[in-house]
C-alpha positions in Angstrom: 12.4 -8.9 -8.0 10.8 -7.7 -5.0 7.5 -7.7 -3.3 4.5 -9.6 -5.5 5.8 -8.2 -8.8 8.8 -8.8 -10.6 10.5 -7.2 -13.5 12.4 -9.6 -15.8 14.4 -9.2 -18.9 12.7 -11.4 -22.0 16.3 -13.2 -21.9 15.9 -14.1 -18.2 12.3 -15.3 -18.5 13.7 -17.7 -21.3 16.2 -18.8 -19.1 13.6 -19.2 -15.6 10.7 -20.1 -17.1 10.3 -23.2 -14.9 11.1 -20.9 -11.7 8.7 -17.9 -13.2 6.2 -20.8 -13.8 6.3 -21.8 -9.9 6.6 -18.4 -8.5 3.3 -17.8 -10.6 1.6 -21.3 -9.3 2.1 -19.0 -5.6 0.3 -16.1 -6.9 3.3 -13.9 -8.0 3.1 -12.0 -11.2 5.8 -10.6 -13.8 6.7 -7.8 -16.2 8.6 -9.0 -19.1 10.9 -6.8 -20.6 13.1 -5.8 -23.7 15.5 -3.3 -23.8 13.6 -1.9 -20.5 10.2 -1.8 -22.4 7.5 -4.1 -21.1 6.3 -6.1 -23.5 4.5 -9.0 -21.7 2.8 -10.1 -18.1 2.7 -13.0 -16.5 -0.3 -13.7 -14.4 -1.9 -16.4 -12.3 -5.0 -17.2 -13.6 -8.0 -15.8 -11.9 -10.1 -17.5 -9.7 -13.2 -18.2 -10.3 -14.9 -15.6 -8.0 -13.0 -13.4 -9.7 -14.7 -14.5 -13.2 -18.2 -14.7 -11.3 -17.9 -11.3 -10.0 -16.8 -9.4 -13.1 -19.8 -11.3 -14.8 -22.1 -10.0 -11.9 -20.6 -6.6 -12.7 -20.9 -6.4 -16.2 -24.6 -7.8 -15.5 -25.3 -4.6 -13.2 -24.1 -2.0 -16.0 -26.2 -3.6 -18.3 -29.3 -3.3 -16.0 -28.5 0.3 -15.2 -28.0 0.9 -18.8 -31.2 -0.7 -20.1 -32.9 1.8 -17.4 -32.0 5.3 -19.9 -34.1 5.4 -22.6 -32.1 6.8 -26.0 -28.7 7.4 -26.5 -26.4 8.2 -24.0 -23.7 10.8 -24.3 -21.1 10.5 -21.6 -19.3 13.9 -22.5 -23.1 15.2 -22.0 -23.6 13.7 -18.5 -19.9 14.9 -17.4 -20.9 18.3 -18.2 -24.2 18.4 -16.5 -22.8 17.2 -13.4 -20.1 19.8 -13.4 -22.9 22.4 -13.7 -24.7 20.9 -11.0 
């Protein structure tokens, strides 16, 4: 396990959990896998800037959105712009 991700098998995150646990506390994250497939993550949690600005973001597409009047066909606006 290098750098701020890790791979680990789903045996030797059983094993390290504690270990995993800490590394995690420090801002590391992990890809858990079986037989080579990942099949989990484990993340710190975000911070709560983090949760305040996807909320701001989500906010702004909304706004933007409730600016088109009608339906809105992305396939349609792709197209246009490749035209343009």
């Amino acid at each position: 396990m290098d750098g701020n991700t890790g791979d680990v098998s789903a045996f030797e995150a059983k094993t390290r959990l504690s270990e995993l646990l800490r590394e995690t506390e420090r801002g590391r994250s992990f890809v858990i896998r079986r037989r080579g497939k990942p099949v989990a993550r484990l993340l710190p949690p975000l911070r709560e800037e983090q949760i305040a600005d996807g909320a701001r973001l989500v906010a702004a597409f909304r706004a933007v959105r409730a600016r088109i009047p009608g339906m809105l066909r992305v396939r349609e606006l792709i197209e246009r712009g490749r035209r343009h």
